[in-house]
N, C-alpha and C positions, 0 to 999 in steps of 0.2 A: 171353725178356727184351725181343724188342722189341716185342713186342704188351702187356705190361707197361707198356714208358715209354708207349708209344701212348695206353694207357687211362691213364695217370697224368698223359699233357702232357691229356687231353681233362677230364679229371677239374679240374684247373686251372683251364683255363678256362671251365668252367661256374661255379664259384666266383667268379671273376673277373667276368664279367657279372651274376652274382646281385648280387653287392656292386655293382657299381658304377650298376645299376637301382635295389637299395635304396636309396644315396644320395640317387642322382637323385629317387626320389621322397619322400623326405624332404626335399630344397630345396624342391621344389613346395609343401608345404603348408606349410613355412612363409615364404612367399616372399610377405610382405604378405596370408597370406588367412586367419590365424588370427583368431579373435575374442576382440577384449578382453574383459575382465572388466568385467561393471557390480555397481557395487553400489546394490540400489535402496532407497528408502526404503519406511518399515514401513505396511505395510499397502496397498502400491503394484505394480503389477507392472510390469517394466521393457519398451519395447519392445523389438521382433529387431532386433540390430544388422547394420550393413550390412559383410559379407564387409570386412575389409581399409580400416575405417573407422577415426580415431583414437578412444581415449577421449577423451572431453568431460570434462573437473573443474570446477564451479561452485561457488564459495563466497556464501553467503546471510550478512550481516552483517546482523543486527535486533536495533535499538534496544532492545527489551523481548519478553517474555510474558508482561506481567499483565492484560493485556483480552484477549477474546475475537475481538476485531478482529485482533489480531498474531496471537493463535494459530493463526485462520482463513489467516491471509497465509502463511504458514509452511509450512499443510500444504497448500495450493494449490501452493507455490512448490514441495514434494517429489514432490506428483502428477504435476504437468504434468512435472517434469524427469526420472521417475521413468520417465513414457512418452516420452521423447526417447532414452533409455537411457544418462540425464546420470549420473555421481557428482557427488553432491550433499552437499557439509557447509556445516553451518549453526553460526554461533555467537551467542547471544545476550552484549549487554551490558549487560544489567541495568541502563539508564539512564544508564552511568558511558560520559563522553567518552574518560575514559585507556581503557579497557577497548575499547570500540569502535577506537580506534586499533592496539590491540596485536592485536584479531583482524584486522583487514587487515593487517597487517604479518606476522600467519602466513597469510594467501590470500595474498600479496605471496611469498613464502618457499617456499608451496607449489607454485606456480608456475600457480596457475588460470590458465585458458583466458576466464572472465570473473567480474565479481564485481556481485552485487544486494547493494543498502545501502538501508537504510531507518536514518536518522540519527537519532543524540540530538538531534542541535544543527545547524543547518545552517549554521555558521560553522566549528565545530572540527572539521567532517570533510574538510577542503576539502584537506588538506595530505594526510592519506592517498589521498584520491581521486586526487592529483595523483601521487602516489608509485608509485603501481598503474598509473597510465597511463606513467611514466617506465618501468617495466617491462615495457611492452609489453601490460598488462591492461587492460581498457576494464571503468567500471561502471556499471551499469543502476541506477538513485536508484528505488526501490519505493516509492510513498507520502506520501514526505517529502521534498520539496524540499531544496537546497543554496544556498549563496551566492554572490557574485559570486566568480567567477576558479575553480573546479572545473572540472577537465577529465576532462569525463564522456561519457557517450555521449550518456545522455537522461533522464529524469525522467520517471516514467510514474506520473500516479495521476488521481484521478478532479478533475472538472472542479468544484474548489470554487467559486470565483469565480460560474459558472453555476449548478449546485445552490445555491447560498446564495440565492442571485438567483431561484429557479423557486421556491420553498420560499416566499421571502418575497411574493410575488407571488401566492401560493395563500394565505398566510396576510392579508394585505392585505384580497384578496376575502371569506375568512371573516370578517373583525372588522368589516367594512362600515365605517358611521361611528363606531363607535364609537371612544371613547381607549384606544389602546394604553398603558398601563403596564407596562412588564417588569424583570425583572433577567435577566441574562445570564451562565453559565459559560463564561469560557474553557480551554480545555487546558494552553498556557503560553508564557511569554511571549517574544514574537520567533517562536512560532514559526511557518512561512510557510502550511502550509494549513492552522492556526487564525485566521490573519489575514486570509485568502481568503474563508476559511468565512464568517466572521462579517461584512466587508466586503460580500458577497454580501448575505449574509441583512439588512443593513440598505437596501442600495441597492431589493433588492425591493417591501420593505414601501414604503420612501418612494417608488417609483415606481409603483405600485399605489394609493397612498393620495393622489397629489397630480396621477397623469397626466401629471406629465410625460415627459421623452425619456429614454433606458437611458442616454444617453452625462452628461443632467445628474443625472443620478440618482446614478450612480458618482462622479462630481465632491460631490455632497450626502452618500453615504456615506463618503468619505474623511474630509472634515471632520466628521462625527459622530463617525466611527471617532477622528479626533484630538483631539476632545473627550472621549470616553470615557476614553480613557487618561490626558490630561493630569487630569480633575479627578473621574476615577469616575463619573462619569455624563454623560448627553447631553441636548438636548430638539433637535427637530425638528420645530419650529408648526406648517410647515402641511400636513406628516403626521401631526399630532396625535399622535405617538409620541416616551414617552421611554422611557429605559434607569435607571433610578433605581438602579440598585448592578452590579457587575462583579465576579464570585467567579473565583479560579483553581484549578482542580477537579484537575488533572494528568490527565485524560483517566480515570479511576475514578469508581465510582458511589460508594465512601467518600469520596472527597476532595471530591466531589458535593454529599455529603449535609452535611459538614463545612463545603463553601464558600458553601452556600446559607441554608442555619440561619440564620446573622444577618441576611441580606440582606430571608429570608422576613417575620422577626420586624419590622425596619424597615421595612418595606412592604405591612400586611397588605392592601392595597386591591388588589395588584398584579392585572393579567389575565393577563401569558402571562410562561413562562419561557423565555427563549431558551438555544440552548447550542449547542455547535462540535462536540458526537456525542452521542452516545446517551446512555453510559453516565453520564454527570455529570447529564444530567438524567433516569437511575433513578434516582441519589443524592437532587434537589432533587424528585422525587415522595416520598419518604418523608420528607422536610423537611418538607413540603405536609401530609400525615398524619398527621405526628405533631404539626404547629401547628391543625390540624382544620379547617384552608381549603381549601375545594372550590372547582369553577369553574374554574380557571387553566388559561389554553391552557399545552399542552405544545409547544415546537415546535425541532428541530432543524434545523440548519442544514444538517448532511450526517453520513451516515456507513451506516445500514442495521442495523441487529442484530435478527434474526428477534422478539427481544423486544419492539422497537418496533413490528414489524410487528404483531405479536399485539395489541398496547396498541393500533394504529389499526384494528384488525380491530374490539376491544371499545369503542372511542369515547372512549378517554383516553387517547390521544394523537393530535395532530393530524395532526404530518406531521414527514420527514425526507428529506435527498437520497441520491441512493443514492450511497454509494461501497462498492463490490463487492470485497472483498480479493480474491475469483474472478477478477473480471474486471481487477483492476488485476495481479493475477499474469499469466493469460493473455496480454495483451498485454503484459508484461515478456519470459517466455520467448520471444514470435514474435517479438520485437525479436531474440534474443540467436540464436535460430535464423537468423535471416537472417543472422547476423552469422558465430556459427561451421560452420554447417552450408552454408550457399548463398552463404558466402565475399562479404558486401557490406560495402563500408566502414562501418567502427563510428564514422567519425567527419562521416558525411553525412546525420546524424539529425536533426531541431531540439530544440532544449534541451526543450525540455516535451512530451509523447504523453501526451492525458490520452481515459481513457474517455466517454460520451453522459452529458452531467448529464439527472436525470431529477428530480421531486419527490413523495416515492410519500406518497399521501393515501387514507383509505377508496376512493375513485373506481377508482383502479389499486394498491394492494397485492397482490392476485394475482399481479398480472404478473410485479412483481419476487422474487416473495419467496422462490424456488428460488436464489436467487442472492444472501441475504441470511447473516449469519452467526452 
Protein backbone atom coordinates (compact mmCIF):
# COMPACT_ATOMS: atom_id res chain seq x y z
CA UNK A 1 0.00 0.00 0.00
CA UNK A 2 2.58 2.30 0.49
CA UNK A 3 4.53 2.02 -2.64
CA UNK A 4 0.91 2.25 -4.13
CA UNK A 5 0.24 5.97 -2.59
CA UNK A 6 3.86 6.62 -3.52
CA UNK A 7 3.33 5.92 -7.24
CA UNK A 8 -0.30 7.58 -6.97
CA UNK A 9 1.12 11.07 -4.94
CA UNK A 10 4.02 10.73 -8.12
CA UNK A 11 1.54 10.06 -10.59
CA UNK A 12 -0.36 13.41 -9.47
CA UNK A 13 2.11 15.35 -9.80
CA UNK A 14 3.19 14.72 -13.06
CA UNK A 15 -0.27 15.72 -14.11
CA UNK A 16 -0.14 18.55 -12.22
CA UNK A 17 3.00 20.01 -13.93
CA UNK A 18 1.78 18.83 -17.32
CA UNK A 19 -1.42 20.93 -16.89
CA UNK A 20 0.04 23.76 -15.61
CA UNK A 21 3.13 23.90 -18.60
CA UNK A 22 0.08 23.43 -20.84
CA UNK A 23 -1.44 26.50 -19.72
CA UNK A 24 1.53 28.35 -19.33
CA UNK A 25 1.98 27.86 -22.85
CA UNK A 26 -1.15 28.52 -24.16
CA UNK A 27 -0.91 32.23 -22.32
CA UNK A 28 2.18 32.68 -24.40
CA UNK A 29 0.83 32.48 -27.70
CA UNK A 30 -1.84 34.30 -27.12
CA UNK A 31 -0.19 36.98 -25.24
CA UNK A 32 -0.47 39.77 -27.94
CA UNK A 33 1.31 37.50 -30.70
CA UNK A 34 -1.50 35.98 -32.64
CA UNK A 35 -2.12 37.37 -36.02
CA UNK A 36 -5.01 39.26 -37.06
CA UNK A 37 -7.17 38.43 -39.70
CA UNK A 38 -6.73 40.60 -43.05
CA UNK A 39 -9.17 40.47 -45.45
CA UNK A 40 -7.66 41.62 -48.78
CA UNK A 41 -9.07 42.85 -51.76
CA UNK A 42 -9.88 40.82 -55.03
CA UNK A 43 -7.34 40.18 -57.03
CA UNK A 44 -4.54 41.56 -54.36
CA UNK A 45 -2.37 39.89 -52.11
CA UNK A 46 -2.12 41.11 -48.64
CA UNK A 47 1.22 41.65 -46.98
CA UNK A 48 2.75 39.52 -43.74
CA UNK A 49 1.54 40.96 -40.92
CA UNK A 50 3.62 42.10 -38.15
CA UNK A 51 3.52 39.39 -35.06
CA UNK A 52 1.15 41.28 -32.49
CA UNK A 53 0.20 44.16 -34.72
CA UNK A 54 -3.51 45.72 -34.58
CA UNK A 55 -5.72 45.41 -37.47
CA UNK A 56 -5.99 48.42 -39.59
CA UNK A 57 -9.96 49.01 -40.86
CA UNK A 58 -10.00 51.81 -43.69
CA UNK A 59 -13.06 53.00 -45.19
CA UNK A 60 -12.85 54.33 -48.95
CA UNK A 61 -16.15 56.74 -49.41
CA UNK A 62 -16.24 57.47 -53.48
CA UNK A 63 -18.35 59.77 -54.90
CA UNK A 64 -19.03 57.58 -58.04
CA UNK A 65 -18.10 54.52 -60.57
CA UNK A 66 -19.11 55.69 -63.75
CA UNK A 67 -15.54 56.80 -65.28
CA UNK A 68 -12.87 55.01 -65.63
CA UNK A 69 -10.84 57.48 -63.73
CA UNK A 70 -12.90 56.51 -60.18
CA UNK A 71 -12.62 52.95 -61.17
CA UNK A 72 -8.92 53.22 -61.54
CA UNK A 73 -8.84 55.19 -58.03
CA UNK A 74 -10.65 52.46 -56.37
CA UNK A 75 -8.50 49.71 -57.32
CA UNK A 76 -5.42 51.59 -56.58
CA UNK A 77 -6.75 52.60 -53.25
CA UNK A 78 -7.43 48.25 -52.68
CA UNK A 79 -3.96 47.42 -53.97
CA UNK A 80 -1.96 49.65 -52.12
CA UNK A 81 -4.05 48.80 -48.92
CA UNK A 82 -4.25 45.28 -49.78
CA UNK A 83 -0.21 45.33 -49.35
CA UNK A 84 -0.33 47.31 -46.08
CA UNK A 85 -2.48 44.15 -44.96
CA UNK A 86 -5.36 47.00 -44.45
CA UNK A 87 -9.15 45.69 -44.43
CA UNK A 88 -10.51 47.80 -46.68
CA UNK A 89 -14.35 48.69 -47.36
CA UNK A 90 -15.42 50.88 -49.84
CA UNK A 91 -18.72 52.45 -50.50
CA UNK A 92 -19.75 54.12 -53.39
CA UNK A 93 -22.50 57.00 -53.57
CA UNK A 94 -23.67 57.07 -56.82
CA UNK A 95 -23.44 60.84 -57.02
CA UNK A 96 -26.13 61.40 -54.24
CA UNK A 97 -24.89 63.81 -51.23
CA UNK A 98 -27.53 62.06 -48.76
CA UNK A 99 -25.86 58.66 -49.67
CA UNK A 100 -22.41 59.87 -49.22
CA UNK A 101 -23.20 61.00 -45.79
CA UNK A 102 -24.89 57.83 -44.65
CA UNK A 103 -21.82 55.85 -45.84
CA UNK A 104 -19.51 57.92 -43.32
CA UNK A 105 -21.82 57.62 -40.70
CA UNK A 106 -21.51 53.70 -41.21
CA UNK A 107 -17.22 54.23 -41.20
CA UNK A 108 -18.19 56.53 -38.32
CA UNK A 109 -20.33 53.40 -36.55
CA UNK A 110 -17.77 50.97 -37.82
CA UNK A 111 -15.20 52.47 -35.92
CA UNK A 112 -12.43 52.86 -38.85
CA UNK A 113 -9.06 53.66 -37.80
CA UNK A 114 -9.07 56.21 -40.99
CA UNK A 115 -11.38 57.15 -43.59
CA UNK A 116 -10.47 58.36 -47.71
CA UNK A 117 -13.35 60.65 -49.31
CA UNK A 118 -13.42 61.55 -52.66
CA UNK A 119 -16.70 63.92 -52.44
CA UNK A 120 -19.91 64.63 -54.43
CA UNK A 121 -19.97 68.12 -53.41
CA UNK A 122 -17.28 69.93 -51.52
CA UNK A 123 -19.63 71.95 -49.27
CA UNK A 124 -22.11 69.00 -48.17
CA UNK A 125 -19.51 66.82 -46.97
CA UNK A 126 -17.95 69.01 -44.68
CA UNK A 127 -20.26 68.13 -41.70
CA UNK A 128 -19.47 64.32 -41.95
CA UNK A 129 -15.84 64.95 -42.31
CA UNK A 130 -16.32 66.88 -39.13
CA UNK A 131 -18.30 64.16 -37.53
CA UNK A 132 -15.58 61.43 -38.17
CA UNK A 133 -12.97 63.72 -36.66
CA UNK A 134 -15.29 64.35 -33.42
CA UNK A 135 -14.87 60.52 -33.18
CA UNK A 136 -11.61 60.43 -33.19
CA UNK A 137 -11.27 59.33 -37.24
CA UNK A 138 -9.03 61.48 -39.34
CA UNK A 139 -9.93 61.64 -43.31
CA UNK A 140 -7.75 61.61 -46.16
CA UNK A 141 -9.93 63.94 -49.28
CA UNK A 142 -8.78 61.64 -52.49
CA UNK A 143 -9.06 63.76 -55.49
CA UNK A 144 -11.57 66.19 -54.67
CA UNK A 145 -11.13 69.03 -52.67
CA UNK A 146 -13.63 70.21 -49.53
CA UNK A 147 -14.66 73.50 -48.36
CA UNK A 148 -13.97 75.88 -45.91
CA UNK A 149 -14.21 74.78 -42.15
CA UNK A 150 -13.53 70.60 -42.69
CA UNK A 151 -11.60 69.00 -40.38
CA UNK A 152 -9.57 66.84 -42.28
CA UNK A 153 -6.16 65.60 -42.38
CA UNK A 154 -5.29 66.65 -45.93
CA UNK A 155 -6.39 66.65 -49.53
CA UNK A 156 -4.15 64.86 -51.78
CA UNK A 157 -4.69 65.07 -55.62
CA UNK A 158 -2.85 66.08 -58.35
CA UNK A 159 -1.69 69.71 -58.85
CA UNK A 160 -4.57 71.19 -61.25
CA UNK A 161 -3.94 74.81 -60.85
CA UNK A 162 -0.16 73.70 -62.27
CA UNK A 163 -1.20 70.98 -65.09
CA UNK A 164 -3.88 73.55 -66.29
CA UNK A 165 -1.01 76.05 -66.40
CA UNK A 166 1.86 73.55 -68.17
CA UNK A 167 -1.02 72.22 -70.65
CA UNK A 168 -1.88 75.76 -71.60
CA UNK A 169 1.69 76.96 -72.03
CA UNK A 170 2.37 73.81 -74.40
CA UNK A 171 -0.76 74.65 -76.20
CA UNK A 172 -0.01 78.57 -76.40
CA UNK A 173 3.44 77.37 -78.15
CA UNK A 174 1.59 75.18 -80.55
CA UNK A 175 -1.21 77.79 -81.96
CA UNK A 176 1.74 80.31 -82.36
CA UNK A 177 0.00 83.34 -83.58
CA UNK A 178 -2.56 82.32 -84.57
CA UNK A 179 -6.53 82.99 -83.04
CA UNK A 180 -7.46 80.70 -80.60
CA UNK A 181 -11.30 80.10 -80.89
CA UNK A 182 -12.61 77.33 -78.35
CA UNK A 183 -15.51 76.20 -76.48
CA UNK A 184 -14.82 74.49 -73.35
CA UNK A 185 -16.41 71.40 -71.09
CA UNK A 186 -16.71 71.67 -67.85
CA UNK A 187 -17.40 68.83 -65.12
CA UNK A 188 -19.74 70.72 -62.76
CA UNK A 189 -20.41 73.48 -61.25
CA UNK A 190 -18.50 74.86 -57.97
CA UNK A 191 -16.65 72.16 -58.37
CA UNK A 192 -13.04 72.92 -56.92
CA UNK A 193 -10.49 70.86 -59.22
CA UNK A 194 -12.79 71.68 -62.37
CA UNK A 195 -12.16 75.25 -61.37
CA UNK A 196 -8.50 74.82 -60.82
CA UNK A 197 -8.34 72.90 -63.98
CA UNK A 198 -9.76 75.23 -66.05
CA UNK A 199 -8.37 78.51 -64.26
CA UNK A 200 -4.85 76.76 -64.98
CA UNK A 201 -5.45 75.90 -68.45
CA UNK A 202 -6.51 79.59 -69.23
CA UNK A 203 -3.79 81.44 -67.29
CA UNK A 204 -1.26 79.34 -69.48
CA UNK A 205 -2.45 79.92 -72.68
CA UNK A 206 -2.72 83.90 -71.88
CA UNK A 207 0.74 83.81 -70.38
CA UNK A 208 2.36 81.94 -73.18
CA UNK A 209 0.47 84.09 -75.68
CA UNK A 210 1.21 87.56 -74.33
CA UNK A 211 4.65 86.97 -72.11
CA UNK A 212 3.79 88.14 -69.50
CA UNK A 213 4.51 87.19 -65.57
CA UNK A 214 2.74 83.74 -64.09
CA UNK A 215 1.71 86.00 -61.08
CA UNK A 216 -0.27 88.66 -63.92
CA UNK A 217 -1.44 85.91 -65.79
CA UNK A 218 -3.48 84.16 -62.86
CA UNK A 219 -4.79 87.61 -61.99
CA UNK A 220 -6.00 87.75 -66.19
CA UNK A 221 -7.31 84.19 -65.81
CA UNK A 222 -9.38 84.74 -62.81
CA UNK A 223 -11.07 87.54 -64.58
CA UNK A 224 -11.74 85.59 -67.79
CA UNK A 225 -12.74 82.71 -65.56
CA UNK A 226 -15.46 85.42 -64.12
CA UNK A 227 -16.29 86.38 -67.30
CA UNK A 228 -17.00 83.07 -68.50
CA UNK A 229 -19.37 82.25 -65.95
CA UNK A 230 -21.13 85.45 -65.62
CA UNK A 231 -22.02 85.71 -69.54
CA UNK A 232 -20.96 82.07 -71.22
CA UNK A 233 -18.07 83.29 -72.83
CA UNK A 234 -14.84 85.22 -72.46
CA UNK A 235 -12.42 87.30 -74.86
CA UNK A 236 -8.92 88.01 -73.95
CA UNK A 237 -7.33 90.67 -76.82
CA UNK A 238 -4.24 90.47 -76.30
CA UNK A 239 -3.98 86.79 -76.06
CA UNK A 240 -5.98 86.66 -78.92
CA UNK A 241 -8.08 83.85 -77.42
CA UNK A 242 -11.74 83.44 -76.84
CA UNK A 243 -13.89 80.87 -75.18
CA UNK A 244 -17.21 81.29 -77.40
CA UNK A 245 -19.63 78.63 -75.38
CA UNK A 246 -19.06 76.75 -71.88
CA UNK A 247 -20.92 73.12 -71.87
CA UNK A 248 -21.34 71.12 -68.49
CA UNK A 249 -20.35 67.50 -69.49
CA UNK A 250 -20.66 65.93 -65.76
CA UNK A 251 -17.19 64.58 -66.27
CA UNK A 252 -18.77 61.48 -69.02
CA UNK A 253 -18.02 61.26 -72.61
CA UNK A 254 -22.17 61.03 -73.06
CA UNK A 255 -22.83 64.10 -71.28
CA UNK A 256 -19.61 65.23 -73.58
CA UNK A 257 -21.03 64.58 -76.50
CA UNK A 258 -24.50 65.98 -75.42
CA UNK A 259 -22.95 69.19 -74.04
CA UNK A 260 -20.90 70.08 -77.02
CA UNK A 261 -23.42 69.39 -80.10
CA UNK A 262 -24.76 72.77 -79.69
CA UNK A 263 -21.80 74.53 -78.94
CA UNK A 264 -20.02 72.79 -81.91
CA UNK A 265 -22.99 73.64 -84.24
CA UNK A 266 -22.73 77.58 -83.15
CA UNK A 267 -19.24 77.70 -83.83
CA UNK A 268 -18.35 75.99 -86.71
CA UNK A 269 -15.02 78.20 -87.22
CA UNK A 270 -13.86 76.92 -83.74
CA UNK A 271 -9.83 75.69 -83.38
CA UNK A 272 -9.47 73.85 -80.07
CA UNK A 273 -11.82 72.31 -77.76
CA UNK A 274 -10.92 72.80 -74.33
CA UNK A 275 -12.12 70.47 -71.34
CA UNK A 276 -11.39 69.75 -67.37
CA UNK A 277 -10.55 65.65 -68.26
CA UNK A 278 -10.53 63.42 -70.80
CA UNK A 279 -13.62 61.83 -71.08
CA UNK A 280 -15.94 64.98 -72.07
CA UNK A 281 -13.79 65.72 -74.68
CA UNK A 282 -14.15 61.85 -76.13
CA UNK A 283 -17.76 63.03 -76.10
CA UNK A 284 -17.11 66.57 -77.98
CA UNK A 285 -14.69 64.45 -80.56
CA UNK A 286 -17.74 62.43 -81.77
CA UNK A 287 -19.69 65.81 -81.73
CA UNK A 288 -16.71 66.97 -84.21
CA UNK A 289 -17.57 63.78 -86.49
CA UNK A 290 -20.59 63.48 -86.60
CA UNK A 291 -20.71 67.77 -87.62
CA UNK A 292 -17.73 66.58 -90.32
CA UNK A 293 -15.23 69.32 -88.91
CA UNK A 294 -11.71 68.47 -88.81
CA UNK A 295 -8.81 70.35 -87.67
CA UNK A 296 -9.81 71.23 -84.01
CA UNK A 297 -7.09 71.11 -81.38
CA UNK A 298 -8.15 68.71 -78.78
CA UNK A 299 -6.72 69.78 -75.52
CA UNK A 300 -7.25 68.88 -71.79
CA UNK A 301 -6.63 70.46 -69.11
CA UNK A 302 -5.77 67.53 -66.76
CA UNK A 303 -6.66 64.20 -66.09
CA UNK A 304 -4.64 61.26 -68.16
CA UNK A 305 -6.78 58.13 -69.45
CA UNK A 306 -4.45 55.85 -71.55
CA UNK A 307 -7.11 56.62 -74.39
CA UNK A 308 -5.84 60.16 -74.62
CA UNK A 309 -2.61 58.80 -74.56
CA UNK A 310 -3.12 56.58 -77.53
CA UNK A 311 -5.11 59.76 -79.34
CA UNK A 312 -1.63 61.79 -78.62
CA UNK A 313 0.36 58.88 -79.80
CA UNK A 314 -1.88 58.95 -83.10
CA UNK A 315 -1.79 63.01 -83.51
CA UNK A 316 -5.49 63.72 -82.38
CA UNK A 317 -5.03 64.89 -79.60
CA UNK A 318 -2.96 67.33 -78.50
CA UNK A 319 -2.20 67.25 -74.78
CA UNK A 320 -3.44 66.63 -71.33
CA UNK A 321 -2.19 67.02 -67.49
CA UNK A 322 -1.42 64.11 -65.75
CA UNK A 323 -3.47 63.47 -62.96
CA UNK A 324 -2.53 59.68 -61.98
CA UNK A 325 -5.39 58.11 -59.82
CA UNK A 326 -2.00 55.73 -59.04
CA UNK A 327 -0.20 58.23 -57.96
CA UNK A 328 -2.80 60.38 -56.25
CA UNK A 329 -3.72 56.96 -54.25
CA UNK A 330 0.01 56.12 -53.45
CA UNK A 331 0.54 59.23 -51.72
CA UNK A 332 -2.89 59.08 -49.94
CA UNK A 333 -1.98 55.64 -48.38
CA UNK A 334 1.90 56.83 -47.35
CA UNK A 335 -0.04 59.74 -45.79
CA UNK A 336 -2.34 57.30 -43.81
CA UNK A 337 0.75 54.90 -43.14
CA UNK A 338 2.52 57.51 -41.39
CA UNK A 339 -0.25 58.26 -39.56
CA UNK A 340 -1.42 54.68 -38.41
CA UNK A 341 1.39 52.68 -38.66
CA UNK A 342 4.68 55.12 -37.56
CA UNK A 343 2.00 56.78 -35.07
CA UNK A 344 2.72 60.86 -36.60
CA UNK A 345 0.17 63.20 -35.96
CA UNK A 346 -2.81 63.22 -38.38
CA UNK A 347 -3.30 66.66 -37.70
CA UNK A 348 0.34 68.21 -38.64
CA UNK A 349 -0.23 67.77 -42.42
CA UNK A 350 -0.95 70.93 -44.68
CA UNK A 351 -4.43 71.03 -46.04
CA UNK A 352 -3.37 70.22 -49.69
CA UNK A 353 -0.44 67.23 -50.65
CA UNK A 354 -0.86 67.33 -54.24
CA UNK A 355 1.29 65.11 -56.70
CA UNK A 356 4.27 66.66 -59.82
CA UNK A 357 1.90 68.50 -62.49
CA UNK A 358 3.29 67.35 -65.64
CA UNK A 359 1.78 68.24 -69.35
CA UNK A 360 2.20 64.93 -71.38
CA UNK A 361 2.16 65.95 -75.18
CA UNK A 362 3.43 63.53 -78.23
CA UNK A 363 7.25 64.78 -76.86
CA UNK A 364 6.83 62.78 -73.32
CA UNK A 365 3.68 60.39 -73.58
CA UNK A 366 5.92 57.49 -73.04
CA UNK A 367 6.87 58.59 -69.95
CA UNK A 368 3.91 58.84 -68.39
CA UNK A 369 1.71 56.37 -69.67
CA UNK A 370 2.42 53.13 -67.34
CA UNK A 371 0.73 55.29 -64.87
CA UNK A 372 -2.18 56.47 -66.91
CA UNK A 373 -5.76 54.81 -66.56
Amino acid sequence: MKKKSILSLLLILVMVITAVAGCSAKKDTNDGTDTPSVTTAPGTTAAPTTPGAKEIKVGFAIKTQDSPYFVALVNSVKELCAAEGWNLTVLDANGDTAKEAENMETFVAQGMDLIFLDSVEPDACIPSINSAAEAGIGVINLDSGVGEGANDITTVYSDNKQNGRAVGLAYAEKAGTETIKAIILSGAKGNVAGDERRTGLFAGIIEGRTGMSEADAWTAANTFDDELLANGKATNADADFTVAGQGWGSWTSEEGLSASEDLITANPDLTAVLGENDQMLFGAMTALDNAGITGVDIVAAADGAKEAYDKIKEGTYFATGENSPYKVSQLGVQIAKEILVDGKDMWSYPDISMTQPAAVTADNVDEFYEFGF
